[in-house]
TORBA-764035 format. One record per residue (C-alpha): residue number from 0; residue in three letters; y, x, z. Coordinates in pm, whole numbers, plus 50000, padded with zeros to 5 digits. Each point is the difference from the previous one (the first is absolute). Layout:
   k   r     Y     X     Z
 NUM ALA     Y     X     Z
...
// end
This chain:
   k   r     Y     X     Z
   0 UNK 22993 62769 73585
   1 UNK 49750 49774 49981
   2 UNK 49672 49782 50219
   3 UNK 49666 49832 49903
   4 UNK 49857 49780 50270
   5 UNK 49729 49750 50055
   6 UNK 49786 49853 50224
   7 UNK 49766 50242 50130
   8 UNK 49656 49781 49966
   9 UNK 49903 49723 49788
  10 UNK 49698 49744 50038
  11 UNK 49837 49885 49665
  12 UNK 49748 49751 50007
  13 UNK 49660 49989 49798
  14 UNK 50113 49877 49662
  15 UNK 50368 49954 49997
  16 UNK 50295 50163 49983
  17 UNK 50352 50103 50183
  18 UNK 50324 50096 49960
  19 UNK 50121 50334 50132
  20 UNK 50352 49990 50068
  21 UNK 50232 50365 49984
  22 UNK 50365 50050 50065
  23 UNK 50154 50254 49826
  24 UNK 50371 50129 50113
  25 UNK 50192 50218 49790
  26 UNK 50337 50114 50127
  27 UNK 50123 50142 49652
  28 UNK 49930 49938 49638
  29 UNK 49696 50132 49829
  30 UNK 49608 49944 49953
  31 UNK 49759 50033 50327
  32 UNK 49581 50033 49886
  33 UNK 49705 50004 50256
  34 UNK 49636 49968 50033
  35 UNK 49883 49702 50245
  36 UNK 49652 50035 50056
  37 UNK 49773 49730 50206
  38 UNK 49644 50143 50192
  39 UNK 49753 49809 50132
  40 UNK 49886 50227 50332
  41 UNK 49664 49806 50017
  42 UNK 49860 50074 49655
  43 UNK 50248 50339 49888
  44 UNK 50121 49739 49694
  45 UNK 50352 50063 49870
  46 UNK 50210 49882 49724
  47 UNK 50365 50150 49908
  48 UNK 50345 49852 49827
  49 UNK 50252 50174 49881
  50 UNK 50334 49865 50029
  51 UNK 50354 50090 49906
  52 UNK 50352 49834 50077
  53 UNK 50356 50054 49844
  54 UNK 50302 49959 50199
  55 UNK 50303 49910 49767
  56 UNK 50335 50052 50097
  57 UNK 50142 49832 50327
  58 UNK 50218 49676 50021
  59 UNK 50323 50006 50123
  60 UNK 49991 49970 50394
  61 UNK 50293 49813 49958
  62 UNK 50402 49929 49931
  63 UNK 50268 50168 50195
  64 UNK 50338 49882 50036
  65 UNK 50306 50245 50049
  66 UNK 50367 49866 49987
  67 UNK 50317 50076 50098
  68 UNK 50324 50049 49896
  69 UNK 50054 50341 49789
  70 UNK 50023 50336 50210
  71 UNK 49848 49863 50326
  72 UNK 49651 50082 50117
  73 UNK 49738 49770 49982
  74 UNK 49666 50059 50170
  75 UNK 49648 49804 49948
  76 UNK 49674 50077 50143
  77 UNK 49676 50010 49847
  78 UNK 49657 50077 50136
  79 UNK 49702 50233 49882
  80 UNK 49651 49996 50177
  81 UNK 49789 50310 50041
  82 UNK 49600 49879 50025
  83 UNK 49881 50362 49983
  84 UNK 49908 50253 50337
  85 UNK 50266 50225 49870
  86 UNK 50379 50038 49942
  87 UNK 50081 49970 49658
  88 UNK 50382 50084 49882
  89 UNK 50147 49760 49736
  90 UNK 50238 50120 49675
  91 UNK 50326 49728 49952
  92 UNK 50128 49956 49699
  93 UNK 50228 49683 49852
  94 UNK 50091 49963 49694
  95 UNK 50372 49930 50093
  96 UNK 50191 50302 50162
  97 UNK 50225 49803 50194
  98 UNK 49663 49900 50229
  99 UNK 49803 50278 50215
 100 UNK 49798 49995 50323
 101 UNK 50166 50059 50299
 102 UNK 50003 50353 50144
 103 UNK 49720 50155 49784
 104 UNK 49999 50248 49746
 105 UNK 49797 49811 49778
 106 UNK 49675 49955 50190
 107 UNK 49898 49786 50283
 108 UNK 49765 50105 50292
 109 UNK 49713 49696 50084
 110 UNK 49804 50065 50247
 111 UNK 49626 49935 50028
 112 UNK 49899 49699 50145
 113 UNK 50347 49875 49987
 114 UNK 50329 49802 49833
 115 UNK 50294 50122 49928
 116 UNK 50324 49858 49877
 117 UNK 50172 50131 49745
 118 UNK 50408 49936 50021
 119 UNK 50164 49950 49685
 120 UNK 50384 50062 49910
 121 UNK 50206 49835 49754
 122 UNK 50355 50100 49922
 123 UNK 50147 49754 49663
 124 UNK 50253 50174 49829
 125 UNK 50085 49786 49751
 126 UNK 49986 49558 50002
 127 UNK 49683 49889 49845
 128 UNK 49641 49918 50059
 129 UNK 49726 50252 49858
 130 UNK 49592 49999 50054
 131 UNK 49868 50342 50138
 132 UNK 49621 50097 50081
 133 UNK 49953 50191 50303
 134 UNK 49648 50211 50010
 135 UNK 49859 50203 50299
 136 UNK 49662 50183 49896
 137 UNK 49740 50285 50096
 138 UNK 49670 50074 49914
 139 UNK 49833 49860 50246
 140 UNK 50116 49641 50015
 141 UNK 50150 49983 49664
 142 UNK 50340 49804 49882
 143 UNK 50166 49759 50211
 144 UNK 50267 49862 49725
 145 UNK 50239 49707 50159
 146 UNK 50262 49806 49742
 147 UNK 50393 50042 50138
 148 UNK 50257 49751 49926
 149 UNK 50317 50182 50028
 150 UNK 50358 49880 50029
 151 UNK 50327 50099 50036
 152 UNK 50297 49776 50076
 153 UNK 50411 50053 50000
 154 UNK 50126 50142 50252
 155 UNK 50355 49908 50180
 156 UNK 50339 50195 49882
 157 UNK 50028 50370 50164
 158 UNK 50295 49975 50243
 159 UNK 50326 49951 49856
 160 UNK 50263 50274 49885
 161 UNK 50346 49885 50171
 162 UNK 50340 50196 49877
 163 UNK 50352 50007 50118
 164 UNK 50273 50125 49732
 165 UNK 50357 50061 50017
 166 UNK 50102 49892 49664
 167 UNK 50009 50289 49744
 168 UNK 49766 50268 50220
 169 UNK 49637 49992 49865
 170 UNK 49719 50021 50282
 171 UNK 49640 50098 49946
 172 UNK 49680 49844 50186
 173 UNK 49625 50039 49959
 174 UNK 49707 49773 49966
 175 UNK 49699 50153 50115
 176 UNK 49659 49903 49916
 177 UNK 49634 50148 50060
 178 UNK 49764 50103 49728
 179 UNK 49631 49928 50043
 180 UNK 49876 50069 49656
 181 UNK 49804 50294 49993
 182 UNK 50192 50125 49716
 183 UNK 50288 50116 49799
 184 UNK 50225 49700 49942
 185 UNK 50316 49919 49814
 186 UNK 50148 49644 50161
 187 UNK 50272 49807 49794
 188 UNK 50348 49922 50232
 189 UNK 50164 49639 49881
 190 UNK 50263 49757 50177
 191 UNK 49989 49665 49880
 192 UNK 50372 50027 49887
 193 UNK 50092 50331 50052
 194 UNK 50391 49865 49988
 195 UNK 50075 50189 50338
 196 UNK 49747 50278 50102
 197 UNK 49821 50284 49811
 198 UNK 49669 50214 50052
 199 UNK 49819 50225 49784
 200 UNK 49830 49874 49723
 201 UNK 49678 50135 50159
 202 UNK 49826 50175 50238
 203 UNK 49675 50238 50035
 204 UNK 49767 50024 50293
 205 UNK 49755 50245 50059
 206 UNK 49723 50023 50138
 207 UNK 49971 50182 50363
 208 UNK 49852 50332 50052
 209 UNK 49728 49969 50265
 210 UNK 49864 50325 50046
 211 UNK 49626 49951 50161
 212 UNK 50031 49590 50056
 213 UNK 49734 49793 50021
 214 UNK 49939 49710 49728
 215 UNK 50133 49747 50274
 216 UNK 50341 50207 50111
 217 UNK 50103 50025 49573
 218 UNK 49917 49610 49949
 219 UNK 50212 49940 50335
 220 UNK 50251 50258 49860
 221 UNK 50332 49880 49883
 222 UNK 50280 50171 49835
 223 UNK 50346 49904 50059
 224 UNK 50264 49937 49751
 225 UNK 50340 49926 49977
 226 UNK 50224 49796 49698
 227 UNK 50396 50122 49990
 228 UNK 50210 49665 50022
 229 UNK 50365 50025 49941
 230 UNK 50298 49750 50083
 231 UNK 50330 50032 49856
 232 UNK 50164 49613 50010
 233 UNK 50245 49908 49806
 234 UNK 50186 49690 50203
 235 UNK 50000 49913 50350
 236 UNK 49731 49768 50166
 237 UNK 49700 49967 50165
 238 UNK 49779 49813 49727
 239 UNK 49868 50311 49810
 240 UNK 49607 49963 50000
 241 UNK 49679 50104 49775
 242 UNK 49619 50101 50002
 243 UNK 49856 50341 49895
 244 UNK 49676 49992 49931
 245 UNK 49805 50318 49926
 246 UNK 49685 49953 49851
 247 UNK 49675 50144 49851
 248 UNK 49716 49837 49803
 249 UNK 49764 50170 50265
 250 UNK 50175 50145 50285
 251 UNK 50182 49633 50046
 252 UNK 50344 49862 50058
 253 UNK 50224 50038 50247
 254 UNK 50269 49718 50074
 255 UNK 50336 50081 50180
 256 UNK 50296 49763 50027
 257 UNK 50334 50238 49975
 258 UNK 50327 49837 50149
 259 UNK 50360 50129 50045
 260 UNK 50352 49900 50104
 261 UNK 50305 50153 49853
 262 UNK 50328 50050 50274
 263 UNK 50336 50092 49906
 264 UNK 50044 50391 49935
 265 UNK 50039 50246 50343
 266 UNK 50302 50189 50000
 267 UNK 49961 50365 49896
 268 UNK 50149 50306 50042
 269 UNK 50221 50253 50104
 270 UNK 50040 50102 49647
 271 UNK 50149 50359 50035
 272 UNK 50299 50040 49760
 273 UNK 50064 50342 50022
 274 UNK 50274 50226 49787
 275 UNK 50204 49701 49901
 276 UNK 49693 49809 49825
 277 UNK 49622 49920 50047
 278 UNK 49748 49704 49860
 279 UNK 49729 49792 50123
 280 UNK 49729 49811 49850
 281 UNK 50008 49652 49855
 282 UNK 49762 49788 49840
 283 UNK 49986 49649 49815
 284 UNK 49691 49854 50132
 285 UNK 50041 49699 49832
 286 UNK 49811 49927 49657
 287 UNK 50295 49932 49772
 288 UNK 50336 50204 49947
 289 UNK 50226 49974 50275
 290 UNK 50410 50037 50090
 291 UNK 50013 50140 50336
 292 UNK 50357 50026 50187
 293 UNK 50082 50257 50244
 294 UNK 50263 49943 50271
 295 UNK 50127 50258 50238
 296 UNK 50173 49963 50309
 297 UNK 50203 50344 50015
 298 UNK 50190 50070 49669
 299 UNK 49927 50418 50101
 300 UNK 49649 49937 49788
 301 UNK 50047 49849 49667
 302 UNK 49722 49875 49844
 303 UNK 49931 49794 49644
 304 UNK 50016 49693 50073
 305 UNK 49805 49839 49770
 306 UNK 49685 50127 49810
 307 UNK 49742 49835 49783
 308 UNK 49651 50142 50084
 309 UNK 49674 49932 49776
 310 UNK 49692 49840 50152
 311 UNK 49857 50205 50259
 312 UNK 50238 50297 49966
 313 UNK 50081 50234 50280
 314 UNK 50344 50210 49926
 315 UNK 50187 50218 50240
 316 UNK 50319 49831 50095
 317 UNK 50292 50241 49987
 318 UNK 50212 49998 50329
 319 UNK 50352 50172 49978
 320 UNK 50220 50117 50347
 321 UNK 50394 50081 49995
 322 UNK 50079 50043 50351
 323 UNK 50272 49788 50174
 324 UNK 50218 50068 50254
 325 UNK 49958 49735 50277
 326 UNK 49683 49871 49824
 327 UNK 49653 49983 50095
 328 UNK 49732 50263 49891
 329 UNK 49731 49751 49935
 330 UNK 49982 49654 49863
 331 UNK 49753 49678 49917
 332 UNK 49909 49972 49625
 333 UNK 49863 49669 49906
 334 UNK 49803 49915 49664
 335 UNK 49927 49655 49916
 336 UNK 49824 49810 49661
 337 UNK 50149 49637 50020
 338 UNK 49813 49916 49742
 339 UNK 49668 50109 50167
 340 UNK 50038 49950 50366
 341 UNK 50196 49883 50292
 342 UNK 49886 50306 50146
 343 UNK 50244 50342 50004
 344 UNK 49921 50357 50082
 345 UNK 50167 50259 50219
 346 UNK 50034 50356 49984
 347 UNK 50189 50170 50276
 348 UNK 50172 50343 49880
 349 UNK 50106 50251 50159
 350 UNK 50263 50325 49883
// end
């Protein structure tokens, strides 16, 4: 861990005086103490000093830079030296967990004689700059200690959510996002306005089960998840738009633009009347009480024609059939909301 030398011979003149110069190299911290002892082979004269040297700790060999935008994978190299006629093997450690050494399990091979370098990844998971220390060590060489400067930066929206709706159906879609933290995490689901599409309030990822990975398959490890969006539009149009974001104070935030365009309802049906009578579901998607009309086109099924349905209630519309001679066994049933929409729906039935 540690060498004395000097020159091997020194001349002193008759009544004076020189200066012996040693080099002492320490490759770790601590306190080095030898005898240096100077013989004159003509006369068997001798004279001895004991000396001792301290080693404090080392200086930073430097500043590392590693940025990117949050969940990509940033790489930096840095280089260790190995003076010694044998292989020494290095422990890693920094003191942020989102940095490690590329594919080692916490040590680093050097071999004698020779330099290695030493490939560092970075993935950000949240925006924001942070100092780290990064120290390789072993007892033959001692620390190596370099200062990180570590940054992550926002990263683009996730690719956008796109939904087509036949006014009063509901559809359901899915954002899906990965999960680097290596842990349990509850993320917070938000749209800016929330006026047109829902998700759960929030959602928890886990942490994958790697049975017999290595440290550099669980940091490279994602987990998958998945937020619920639902649709139900109230008018017709194309202009309904928002942002979820889903977000964590650690695990990060996740951006997606949602869009979706409302069309006038499909028609539906055969709705089986069968013994004479039969029903079918209805519902008032708008967000205020409505007066719906329904029209038929055979008078065989007879059906209220008007009924006034709460916000958002579904009721089973009540179909009656008197067969007529002459007269058709099925029929067209149209419901409109004039004061809601230009748009009408139709029910085909069938006896």
């Amino acid at each position: 861990a540690f060498s004395l030398t000097g020159p091997p011979a020194l001349d002193v003149p008759a009544h004076s005086e020189r200066v012996y110069r040693l080099h002492a190299l320490m490759h770790r911290e601590g306190t080095m103490s030898a005898r240096v002892t100077f013989l004159n082979e003509k006369t068997g004269e001798y004279m001895w000093y004991e000396v001792s040297f301290t080693a404090g700790p080392p200086s930073s060999r430097g500043t590392v830079q590693l940025e990117g935008a949050v969940r990509q994978r940033i790489t930096r190299m840095v280089r260790v030296a190995n003076p010694l006629s044998k292989d020494v093997t290095l422990k890693t450690s920094c003191d942020n967990a989102r940095v490690r050494v590329a594919d080692a399990a916490g040590s680093v091979v050097v071999k004698a004689g020779e330099s290695s370098d030493v490939e560092l990844v970075y993935r950000p998971l949240v925006v924001g700059k942070e100092d780290a220390k990064l120290t390789l060590s072993c007892d033959e060489l001692g620390v190596f200690e370099w200062d990180l400067v570590l940054s992550g930066t926002m990263a683009g929206m996730e690719r956008a959510l796109t939904f087509n709706v036949p006014l009063g159906q509901r559809a359901v879609s899915y954002f899906r996002f990965n999960h680097f933290l290596d842990e349990k995490a509850t993320y917070s689901c938000q749209f800016e306005t929330g006026n047109d599409f829902e998700s759960e309030a929030e959602v928890t990822a886990v942490v994958a089960q790697l049975e017999d990975a290595t440290m550099a398959q669980r940091y490279e490890q994602a987990v998958e998840q998945e937020v619920e969006i639902a649709f139900e539009p109230t008018r017709l149009g194309e202009n309904f738009r928002d942002v979820l974001t889903v977000s964590h104070p650690t695990a990060g935030t996740f951006v997606c633009p949602v869009s979706g365009r409302c069309v006038p309802p499909k028609p539906q049906g055969p709705v089986e009347i069968k013994g004479g009578a039969g029903t079918f579901k209805f519902k008032n998607v708008f967000p205020a009480e409505a007066v719906f009309t329904f029209v038929c086109d055979n008078p065989c099924f007879v059906v209220d024609r008007t009924q006034t349905l709460a916000a958002k209630r579904t009721i089973d519309v009540a179909v009656k059939y008197t067969a007529q001679e002459g007269k058709a066994s099925d029929a067209k049933l149209i419901v409109s909301c004039e004061a809601q929409t230009t748009a009408t729906w139709v029910f085909y039935l069938k006896a």
